[in-house]
Backbone and ligand atoms as CSV (ligand in chain L), in Angstrom:
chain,resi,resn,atom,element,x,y,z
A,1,UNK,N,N,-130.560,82.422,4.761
A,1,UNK,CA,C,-131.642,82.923,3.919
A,1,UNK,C,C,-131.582,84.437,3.821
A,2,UNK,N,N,-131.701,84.776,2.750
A,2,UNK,CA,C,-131.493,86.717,2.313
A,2,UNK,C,C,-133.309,86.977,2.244
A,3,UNK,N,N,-133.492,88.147,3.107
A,3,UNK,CA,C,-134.656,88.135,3.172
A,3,UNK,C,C,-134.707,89.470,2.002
A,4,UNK,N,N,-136.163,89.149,1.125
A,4,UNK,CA,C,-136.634,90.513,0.109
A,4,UNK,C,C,-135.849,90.193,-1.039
A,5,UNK,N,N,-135.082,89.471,-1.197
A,5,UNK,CA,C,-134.348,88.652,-2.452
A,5,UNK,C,C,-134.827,88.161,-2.917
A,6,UNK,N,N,-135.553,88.480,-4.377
A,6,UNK,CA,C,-135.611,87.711,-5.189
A,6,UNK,C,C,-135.069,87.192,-5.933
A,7,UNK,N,N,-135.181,85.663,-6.645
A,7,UNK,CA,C,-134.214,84.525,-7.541
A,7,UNK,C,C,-134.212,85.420,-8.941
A,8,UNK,N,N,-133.251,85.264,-8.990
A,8,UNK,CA,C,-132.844,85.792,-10.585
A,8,UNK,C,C,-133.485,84.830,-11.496
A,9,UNK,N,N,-134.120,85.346,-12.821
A,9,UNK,CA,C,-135.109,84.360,-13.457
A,9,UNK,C,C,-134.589,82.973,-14.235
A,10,UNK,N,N,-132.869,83.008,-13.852
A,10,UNK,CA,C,-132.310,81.748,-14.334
A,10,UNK,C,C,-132.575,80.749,-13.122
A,11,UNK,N,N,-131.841,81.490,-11.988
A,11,UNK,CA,C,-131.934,80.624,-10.580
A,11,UNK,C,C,-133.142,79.318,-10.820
A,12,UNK,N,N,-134.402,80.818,-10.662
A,12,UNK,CA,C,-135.970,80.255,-11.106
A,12,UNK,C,C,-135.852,78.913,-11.985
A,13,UNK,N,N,-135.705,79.355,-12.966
A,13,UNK,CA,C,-135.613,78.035,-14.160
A,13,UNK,C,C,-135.165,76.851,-13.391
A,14,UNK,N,N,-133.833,77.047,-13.575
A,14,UNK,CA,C,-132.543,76.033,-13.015
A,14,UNK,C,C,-133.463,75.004,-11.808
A,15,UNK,N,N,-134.058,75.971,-10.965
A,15,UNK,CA,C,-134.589,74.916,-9.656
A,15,UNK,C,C,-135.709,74.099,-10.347
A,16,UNK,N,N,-136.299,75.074,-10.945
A,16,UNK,CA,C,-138.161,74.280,-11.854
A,16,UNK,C,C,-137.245,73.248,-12.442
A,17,UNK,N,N,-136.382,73.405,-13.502
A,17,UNK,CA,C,-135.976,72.057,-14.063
A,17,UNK,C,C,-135.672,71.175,-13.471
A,18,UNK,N,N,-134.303,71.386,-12.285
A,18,UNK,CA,C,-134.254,70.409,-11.566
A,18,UNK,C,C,-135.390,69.363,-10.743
A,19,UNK,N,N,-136.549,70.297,-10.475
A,19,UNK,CA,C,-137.432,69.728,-9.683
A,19,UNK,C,C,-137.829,68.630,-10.527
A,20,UNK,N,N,-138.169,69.342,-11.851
A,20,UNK,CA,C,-138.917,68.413,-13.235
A,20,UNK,C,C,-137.777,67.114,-13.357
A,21,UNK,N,N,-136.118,66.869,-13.416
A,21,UNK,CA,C,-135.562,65.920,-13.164
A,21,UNK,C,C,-135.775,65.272,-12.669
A,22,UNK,N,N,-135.607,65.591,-11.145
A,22,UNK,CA,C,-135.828,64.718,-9.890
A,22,UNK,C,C,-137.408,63.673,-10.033
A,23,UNK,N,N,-138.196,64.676,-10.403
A,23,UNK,CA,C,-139.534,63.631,-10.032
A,23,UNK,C,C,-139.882,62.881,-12.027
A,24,UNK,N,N,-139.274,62.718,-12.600
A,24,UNK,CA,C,-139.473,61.695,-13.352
A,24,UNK,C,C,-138.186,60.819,-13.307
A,25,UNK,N,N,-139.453,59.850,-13.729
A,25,UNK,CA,C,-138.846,58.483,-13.396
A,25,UNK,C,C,-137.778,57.553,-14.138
A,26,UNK,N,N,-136.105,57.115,-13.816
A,26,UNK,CA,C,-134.903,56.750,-14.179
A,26,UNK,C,C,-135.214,55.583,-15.473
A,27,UNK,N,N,-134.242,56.348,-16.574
A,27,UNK,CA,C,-133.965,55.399,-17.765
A,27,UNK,C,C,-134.705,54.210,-17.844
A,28,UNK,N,N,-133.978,53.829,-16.565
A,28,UNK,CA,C,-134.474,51.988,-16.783
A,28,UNK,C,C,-135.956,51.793,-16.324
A,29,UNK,N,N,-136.320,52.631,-15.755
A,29,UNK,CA,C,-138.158,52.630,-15.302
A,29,UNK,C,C,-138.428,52.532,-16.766
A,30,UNK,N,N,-138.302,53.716,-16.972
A,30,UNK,CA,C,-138.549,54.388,-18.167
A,30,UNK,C,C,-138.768,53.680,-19.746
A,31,UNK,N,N,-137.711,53.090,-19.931
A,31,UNK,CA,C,-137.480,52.360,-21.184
A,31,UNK,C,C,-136.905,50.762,-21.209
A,32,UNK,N,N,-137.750,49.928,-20.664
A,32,UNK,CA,C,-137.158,48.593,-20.214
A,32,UNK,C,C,-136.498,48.369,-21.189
A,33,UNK,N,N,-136.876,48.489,-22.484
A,33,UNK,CA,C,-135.383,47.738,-23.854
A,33,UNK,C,C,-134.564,48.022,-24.004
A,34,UNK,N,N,-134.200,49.421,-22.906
A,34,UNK,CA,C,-132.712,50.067,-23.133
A,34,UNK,C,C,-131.976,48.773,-22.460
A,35,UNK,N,N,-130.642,48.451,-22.984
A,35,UNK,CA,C,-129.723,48.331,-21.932
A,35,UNK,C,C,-128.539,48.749,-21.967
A,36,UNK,N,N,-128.378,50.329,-22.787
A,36,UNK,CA,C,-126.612,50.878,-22.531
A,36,UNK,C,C,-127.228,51.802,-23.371
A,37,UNK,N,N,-126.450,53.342,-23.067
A,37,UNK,CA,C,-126.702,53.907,-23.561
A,37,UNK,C,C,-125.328,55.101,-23.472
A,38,UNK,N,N,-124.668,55.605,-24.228
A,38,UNK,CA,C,-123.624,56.270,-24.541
A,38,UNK,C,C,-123.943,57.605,-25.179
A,39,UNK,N,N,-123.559,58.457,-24.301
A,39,UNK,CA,C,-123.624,59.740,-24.902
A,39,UNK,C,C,-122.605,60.610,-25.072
A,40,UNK,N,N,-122.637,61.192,-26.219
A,40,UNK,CA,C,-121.303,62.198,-26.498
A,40,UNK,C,C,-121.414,63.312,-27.161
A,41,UNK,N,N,-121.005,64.265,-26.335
A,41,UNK,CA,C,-121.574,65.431,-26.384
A,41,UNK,C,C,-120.763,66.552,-26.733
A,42,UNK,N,N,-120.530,67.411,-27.670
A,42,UNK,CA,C,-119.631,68.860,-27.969
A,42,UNK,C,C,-120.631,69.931,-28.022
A,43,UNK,N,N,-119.886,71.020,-26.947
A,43,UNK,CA,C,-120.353,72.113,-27.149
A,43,UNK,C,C,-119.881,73.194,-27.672
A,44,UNK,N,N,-120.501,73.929,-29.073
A,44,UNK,CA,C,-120.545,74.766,-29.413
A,44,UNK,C,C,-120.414,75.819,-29.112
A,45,UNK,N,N,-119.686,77.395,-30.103
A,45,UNK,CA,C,-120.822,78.390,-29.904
A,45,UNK,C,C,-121.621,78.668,-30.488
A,46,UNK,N,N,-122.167,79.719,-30.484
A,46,UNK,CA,C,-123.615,79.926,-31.574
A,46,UNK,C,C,-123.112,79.818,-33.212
A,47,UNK,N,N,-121.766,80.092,-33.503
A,47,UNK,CA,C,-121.397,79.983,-35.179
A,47,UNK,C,C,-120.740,78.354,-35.113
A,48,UNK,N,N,-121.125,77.635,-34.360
A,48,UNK,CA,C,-120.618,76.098,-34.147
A,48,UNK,C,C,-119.169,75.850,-34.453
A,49,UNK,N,N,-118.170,77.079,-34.667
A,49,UNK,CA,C,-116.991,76.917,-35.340
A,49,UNK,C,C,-116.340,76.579,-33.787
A,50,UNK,N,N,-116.495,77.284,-32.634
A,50,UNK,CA,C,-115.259,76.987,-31.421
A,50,UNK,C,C,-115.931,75.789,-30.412
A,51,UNK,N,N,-115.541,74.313,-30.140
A,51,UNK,CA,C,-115.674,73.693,-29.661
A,51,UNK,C,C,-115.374,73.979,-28.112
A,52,UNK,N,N,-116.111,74.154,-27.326
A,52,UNK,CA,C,-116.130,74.670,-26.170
A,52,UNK,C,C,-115.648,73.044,-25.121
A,53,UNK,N,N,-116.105,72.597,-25.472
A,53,UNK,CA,C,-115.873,71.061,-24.516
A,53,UNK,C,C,-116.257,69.776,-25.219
A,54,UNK,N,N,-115.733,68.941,-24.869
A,54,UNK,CA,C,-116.683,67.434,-25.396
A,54,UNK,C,C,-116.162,66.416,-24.171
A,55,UNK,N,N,-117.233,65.784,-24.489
A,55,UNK,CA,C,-117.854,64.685,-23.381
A,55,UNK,C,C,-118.209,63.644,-23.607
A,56,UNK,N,N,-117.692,62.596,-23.312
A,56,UNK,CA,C,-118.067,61.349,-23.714
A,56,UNK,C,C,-118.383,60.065,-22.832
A,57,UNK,N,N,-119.326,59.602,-22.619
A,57,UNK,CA,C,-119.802,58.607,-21.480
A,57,UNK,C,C,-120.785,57.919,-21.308
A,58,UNK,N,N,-120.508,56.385,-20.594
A,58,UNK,CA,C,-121.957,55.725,-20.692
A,58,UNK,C,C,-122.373,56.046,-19.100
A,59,UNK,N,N,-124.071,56.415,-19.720
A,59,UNK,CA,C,-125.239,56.930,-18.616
A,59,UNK,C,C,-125.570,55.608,-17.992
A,60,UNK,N,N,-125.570,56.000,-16.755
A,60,UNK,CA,C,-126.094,55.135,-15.699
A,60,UNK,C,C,-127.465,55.099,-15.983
A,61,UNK,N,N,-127.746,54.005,-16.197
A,61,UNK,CA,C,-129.380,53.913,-16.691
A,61,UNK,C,C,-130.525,53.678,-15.425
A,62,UNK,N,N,-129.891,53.339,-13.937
A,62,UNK,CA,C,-130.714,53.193,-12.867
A,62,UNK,C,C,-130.652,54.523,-12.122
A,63,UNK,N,N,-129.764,55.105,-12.360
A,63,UNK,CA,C,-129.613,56.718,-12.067
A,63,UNK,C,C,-130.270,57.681,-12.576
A,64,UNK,N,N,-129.825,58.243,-14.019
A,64,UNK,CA,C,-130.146,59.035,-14.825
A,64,UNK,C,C,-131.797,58.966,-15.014
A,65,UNK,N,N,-131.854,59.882,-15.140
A,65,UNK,CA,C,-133.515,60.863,-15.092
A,65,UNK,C,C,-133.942,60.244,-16.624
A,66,UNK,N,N,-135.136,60.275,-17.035
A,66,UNK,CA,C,-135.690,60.296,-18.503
A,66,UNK,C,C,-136.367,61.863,-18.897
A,67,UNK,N,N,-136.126,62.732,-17.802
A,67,UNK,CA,C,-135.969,64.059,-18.352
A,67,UNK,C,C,-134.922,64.230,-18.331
A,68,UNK,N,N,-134.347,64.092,-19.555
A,68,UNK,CA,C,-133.164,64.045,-20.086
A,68,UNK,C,C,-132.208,65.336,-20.778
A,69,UNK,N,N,-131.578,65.898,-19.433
A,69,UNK,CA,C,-131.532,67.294,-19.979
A,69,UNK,C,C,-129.688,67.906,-19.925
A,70,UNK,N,N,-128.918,68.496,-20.453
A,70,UNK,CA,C,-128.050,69.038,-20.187
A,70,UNK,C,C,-127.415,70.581,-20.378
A,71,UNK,N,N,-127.195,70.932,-19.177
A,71,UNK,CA,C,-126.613,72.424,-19.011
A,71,UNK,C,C,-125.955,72.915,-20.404
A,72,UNK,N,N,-126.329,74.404,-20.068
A,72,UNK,CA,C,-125.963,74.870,-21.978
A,72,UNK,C,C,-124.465,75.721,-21.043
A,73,UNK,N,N,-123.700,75.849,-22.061
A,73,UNK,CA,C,-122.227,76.263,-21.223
A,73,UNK,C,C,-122.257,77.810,-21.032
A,74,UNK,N,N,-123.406,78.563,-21.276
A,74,UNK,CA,C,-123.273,80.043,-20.941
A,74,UNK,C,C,-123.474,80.297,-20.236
A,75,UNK,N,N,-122.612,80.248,-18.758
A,75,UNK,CA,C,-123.226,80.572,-17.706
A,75,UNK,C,C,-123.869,81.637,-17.353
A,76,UNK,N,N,-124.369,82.140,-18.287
A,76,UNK,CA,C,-125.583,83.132,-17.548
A,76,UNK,C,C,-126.821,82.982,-18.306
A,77,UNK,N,N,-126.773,82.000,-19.451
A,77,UNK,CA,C,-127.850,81.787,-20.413
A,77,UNK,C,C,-129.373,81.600,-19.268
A,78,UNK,N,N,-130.425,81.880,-19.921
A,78,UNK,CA,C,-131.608,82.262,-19.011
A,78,UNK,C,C,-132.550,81.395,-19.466
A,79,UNK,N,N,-133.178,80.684,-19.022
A,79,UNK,CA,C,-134.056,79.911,-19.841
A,79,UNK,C,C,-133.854,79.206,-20.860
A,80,UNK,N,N,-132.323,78.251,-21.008
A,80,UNK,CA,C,-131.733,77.691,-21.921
A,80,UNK,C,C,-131.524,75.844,-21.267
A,81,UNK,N,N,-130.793,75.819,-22.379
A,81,UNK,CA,C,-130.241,74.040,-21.803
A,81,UNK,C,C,-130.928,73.389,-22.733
A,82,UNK,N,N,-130.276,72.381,-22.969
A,82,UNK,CA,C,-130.680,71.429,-24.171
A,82,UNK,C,C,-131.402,69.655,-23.492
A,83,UNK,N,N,-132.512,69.728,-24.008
A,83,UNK,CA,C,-133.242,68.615,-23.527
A,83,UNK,C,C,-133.636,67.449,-24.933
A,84,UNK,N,N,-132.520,66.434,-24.284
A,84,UNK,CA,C,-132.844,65.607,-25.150
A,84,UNK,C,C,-133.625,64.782,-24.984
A,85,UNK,N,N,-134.745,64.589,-24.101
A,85,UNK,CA,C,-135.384,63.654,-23.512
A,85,UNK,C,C,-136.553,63.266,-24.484
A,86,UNK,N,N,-136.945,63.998,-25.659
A,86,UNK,CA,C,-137.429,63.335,-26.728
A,86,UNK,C,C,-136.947,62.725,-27.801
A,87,UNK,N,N,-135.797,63.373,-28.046
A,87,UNK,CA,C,-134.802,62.648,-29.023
A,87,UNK,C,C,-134.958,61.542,-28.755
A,88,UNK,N,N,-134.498,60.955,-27.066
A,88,UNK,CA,C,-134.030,59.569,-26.372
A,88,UNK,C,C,-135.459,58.857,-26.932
A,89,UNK,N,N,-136.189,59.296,-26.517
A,89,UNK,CA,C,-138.065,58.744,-26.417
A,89,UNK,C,C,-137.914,58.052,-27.704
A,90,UNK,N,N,-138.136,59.157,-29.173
A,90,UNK,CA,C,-137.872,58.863,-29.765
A,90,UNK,C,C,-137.350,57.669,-30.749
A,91,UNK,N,N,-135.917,57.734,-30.204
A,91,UNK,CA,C,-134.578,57.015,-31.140
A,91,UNK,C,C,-135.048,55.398,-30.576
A,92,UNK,N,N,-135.810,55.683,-29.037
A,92,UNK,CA,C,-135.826,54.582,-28.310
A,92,UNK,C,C,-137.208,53.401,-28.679
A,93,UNK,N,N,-138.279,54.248,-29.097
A,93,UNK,CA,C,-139.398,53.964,-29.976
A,93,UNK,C,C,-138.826,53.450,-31.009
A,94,UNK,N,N,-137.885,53.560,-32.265
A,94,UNK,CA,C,-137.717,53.429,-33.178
A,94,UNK,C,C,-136.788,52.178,-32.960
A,95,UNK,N,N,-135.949,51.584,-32.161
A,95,UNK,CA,C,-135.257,50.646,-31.676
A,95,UNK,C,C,-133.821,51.315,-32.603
A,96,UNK,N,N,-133.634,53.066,-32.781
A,96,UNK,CA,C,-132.505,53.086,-33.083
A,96,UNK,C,C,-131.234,53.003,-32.346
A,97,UNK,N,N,-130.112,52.507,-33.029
A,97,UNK,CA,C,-129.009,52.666,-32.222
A,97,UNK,C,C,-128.038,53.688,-32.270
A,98,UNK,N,N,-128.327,54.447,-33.412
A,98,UNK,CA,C,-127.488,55.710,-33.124
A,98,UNK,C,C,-128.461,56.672,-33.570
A,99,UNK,N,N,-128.216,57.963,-32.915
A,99,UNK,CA,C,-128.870,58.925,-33.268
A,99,UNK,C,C,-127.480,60.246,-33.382
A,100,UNK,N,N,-127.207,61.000,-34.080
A,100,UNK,CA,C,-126.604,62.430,-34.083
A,100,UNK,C,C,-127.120,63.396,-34.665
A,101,UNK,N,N,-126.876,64.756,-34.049
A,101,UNK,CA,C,-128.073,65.745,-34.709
A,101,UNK,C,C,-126.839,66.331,-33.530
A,102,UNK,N,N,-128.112,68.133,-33.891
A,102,UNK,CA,C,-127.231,69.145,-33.318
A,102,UNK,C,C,-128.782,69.541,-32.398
A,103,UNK,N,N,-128.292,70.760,-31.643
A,103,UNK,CA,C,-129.360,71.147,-31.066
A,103,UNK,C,C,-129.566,72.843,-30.926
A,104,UNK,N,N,-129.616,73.659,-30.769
A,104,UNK,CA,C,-129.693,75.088,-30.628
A,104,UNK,C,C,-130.429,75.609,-29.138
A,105,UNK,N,N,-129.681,76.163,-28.209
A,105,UNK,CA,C,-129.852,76.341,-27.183
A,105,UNK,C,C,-130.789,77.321,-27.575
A,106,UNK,N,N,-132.272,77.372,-26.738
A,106,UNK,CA,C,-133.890,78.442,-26.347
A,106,UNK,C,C,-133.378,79.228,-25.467
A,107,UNK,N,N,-132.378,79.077,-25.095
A,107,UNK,CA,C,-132.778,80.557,-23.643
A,107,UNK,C,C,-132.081,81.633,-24.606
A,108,UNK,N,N,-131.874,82.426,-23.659
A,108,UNK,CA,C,-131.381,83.774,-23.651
A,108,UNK,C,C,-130.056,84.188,-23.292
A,109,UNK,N,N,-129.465,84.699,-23.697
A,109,UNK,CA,C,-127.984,85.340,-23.729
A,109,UNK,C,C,-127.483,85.721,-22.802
A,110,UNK,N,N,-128.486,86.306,-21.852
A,110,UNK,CA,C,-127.987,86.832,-20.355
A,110,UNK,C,C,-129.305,87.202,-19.739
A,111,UNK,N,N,-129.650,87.738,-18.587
A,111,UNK,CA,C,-130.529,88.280,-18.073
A,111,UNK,C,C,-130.770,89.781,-18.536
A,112,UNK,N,N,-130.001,90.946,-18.736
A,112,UNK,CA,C,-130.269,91.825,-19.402
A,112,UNK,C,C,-130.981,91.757,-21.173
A,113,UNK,N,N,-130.582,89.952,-21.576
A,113,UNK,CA,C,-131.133,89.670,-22.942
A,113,UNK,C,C,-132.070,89.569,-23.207
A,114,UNK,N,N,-132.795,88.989,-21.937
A,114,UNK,CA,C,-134.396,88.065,-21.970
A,114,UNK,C,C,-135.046,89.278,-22.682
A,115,UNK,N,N,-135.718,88.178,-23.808
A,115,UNK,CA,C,-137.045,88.625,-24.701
A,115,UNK,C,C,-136.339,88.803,-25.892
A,116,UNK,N,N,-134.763,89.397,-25.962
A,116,UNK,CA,C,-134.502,90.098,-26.706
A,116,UNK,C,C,-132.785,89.658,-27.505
A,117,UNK,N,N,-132.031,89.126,-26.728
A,117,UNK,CA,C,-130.816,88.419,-27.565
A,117,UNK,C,C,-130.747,86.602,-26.966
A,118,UNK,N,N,-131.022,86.027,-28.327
A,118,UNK,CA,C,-131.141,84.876,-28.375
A,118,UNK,C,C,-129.840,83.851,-27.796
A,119,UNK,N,N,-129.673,82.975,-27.132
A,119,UNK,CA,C,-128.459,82.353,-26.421
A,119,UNK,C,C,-127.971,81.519,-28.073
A,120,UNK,N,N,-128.488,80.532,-28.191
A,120,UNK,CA,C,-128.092,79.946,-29.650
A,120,UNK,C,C,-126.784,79.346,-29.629
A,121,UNK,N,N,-126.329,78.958,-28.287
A,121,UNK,CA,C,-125.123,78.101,-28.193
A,121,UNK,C,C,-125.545,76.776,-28.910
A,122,UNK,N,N,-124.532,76.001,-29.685
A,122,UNK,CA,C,-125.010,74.679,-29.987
A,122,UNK,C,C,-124.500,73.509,-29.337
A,123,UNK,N,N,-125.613,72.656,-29.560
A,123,UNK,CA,C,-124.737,71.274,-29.015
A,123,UNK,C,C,-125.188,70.372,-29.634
A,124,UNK,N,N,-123.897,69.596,-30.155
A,124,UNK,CA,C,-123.664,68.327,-31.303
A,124,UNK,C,C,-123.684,67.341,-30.091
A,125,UNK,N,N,-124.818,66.147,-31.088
A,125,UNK,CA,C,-124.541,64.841,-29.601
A,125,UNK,C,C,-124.720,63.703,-31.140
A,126,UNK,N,N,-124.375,62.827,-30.623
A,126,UNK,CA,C,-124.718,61.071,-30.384
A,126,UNK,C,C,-125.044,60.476,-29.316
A,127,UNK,N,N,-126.101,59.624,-29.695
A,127,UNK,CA,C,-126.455,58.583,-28.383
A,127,UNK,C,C,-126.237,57.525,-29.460
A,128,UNK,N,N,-125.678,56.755,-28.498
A,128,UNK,CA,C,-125.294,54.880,-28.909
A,128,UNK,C,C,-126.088,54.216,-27.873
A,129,UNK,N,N,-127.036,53.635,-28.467
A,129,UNK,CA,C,-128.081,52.715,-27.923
A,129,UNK,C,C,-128.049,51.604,-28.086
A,130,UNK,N,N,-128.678,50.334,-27.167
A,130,UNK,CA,C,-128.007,49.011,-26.815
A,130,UNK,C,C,-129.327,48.459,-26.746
A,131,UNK,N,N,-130.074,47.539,-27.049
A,131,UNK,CA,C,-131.172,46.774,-26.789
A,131,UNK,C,C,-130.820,45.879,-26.500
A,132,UNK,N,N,-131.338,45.147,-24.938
A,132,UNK,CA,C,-131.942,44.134,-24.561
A,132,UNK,C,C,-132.535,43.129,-24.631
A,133,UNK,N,N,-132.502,41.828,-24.640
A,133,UNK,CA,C,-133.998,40.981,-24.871
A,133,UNK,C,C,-134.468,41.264,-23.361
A,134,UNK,N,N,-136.050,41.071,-22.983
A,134,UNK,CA,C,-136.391,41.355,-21.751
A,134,UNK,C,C,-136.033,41.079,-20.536
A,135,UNK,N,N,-135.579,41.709,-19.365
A,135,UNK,CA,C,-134.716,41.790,-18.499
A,135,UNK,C,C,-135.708,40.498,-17.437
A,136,UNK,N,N,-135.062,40.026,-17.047
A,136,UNK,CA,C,-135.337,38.829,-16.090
A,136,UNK,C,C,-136.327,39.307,-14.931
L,1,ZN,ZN,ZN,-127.933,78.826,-23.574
């Protein structure tokens, strides 16, 4: 422990979110009609032209959180990250099976940015959604 250290205001974030993960309750609590759910994910930069990564995978639905959130790739972005956990709500209300859209990262560019240069990384997703008849 560093004593008189204070968390840098991403640190801050990063733990609050995580905490907010941890204590809501997994996919399958969450949304009994799910039963598969596939997500695929490219990240942007802010002019969406350089594909930074893509990701493709089915979510563990007894695992995975229904604050449904993923890291924005700037590692120093401040108050950023893309939360799809209404999209999911959403697409999942509607009994859709696909959803794609883009998203625009809220935080900030760096810690010297906060208030003042916008992060604006993007991230292109699909979710492929699977309904259930009611689980036994
Ligand atoms: Zn960001």
């Amino acid at each position: 422990m560093m004593h008189g250290q204070r968390t840098s205001p991403r640190h801050e974030y990063l733990l609050q979110e995580k905490q907010r993960v941890l204590e809501s309750p997994s996919l399958t609590e969450k949304f009994r009609a799910l039963k598969s759910l596939t997500v695929d994910l490219s990240h942007f930069d802010p002019e969406g032209r350089t594909k930074n990564s893509q990701i493709k995978y089915t979510v563990n639905l007894e695992h995975a959180k229904s604050v449904f959130r993923f890291g924005c790739h700037n590692h120093e972005c401040v108050r950023g990250d893309f939360d799809l956990s209404a999209v999911l709500a959403e697409a999942v209300a509607a009994h859709q099976t696909t959803v794609s859209s883009e998203m625009v990262c809220q935080g900030w560019r760096n810690r010297a940015g906060v208030d003042t240069i916008p992060c604006r990384n993007l991230l292109r997703y699909k979710l492929t959604l699977e309904y259930g008849a009611r689980r036994a």
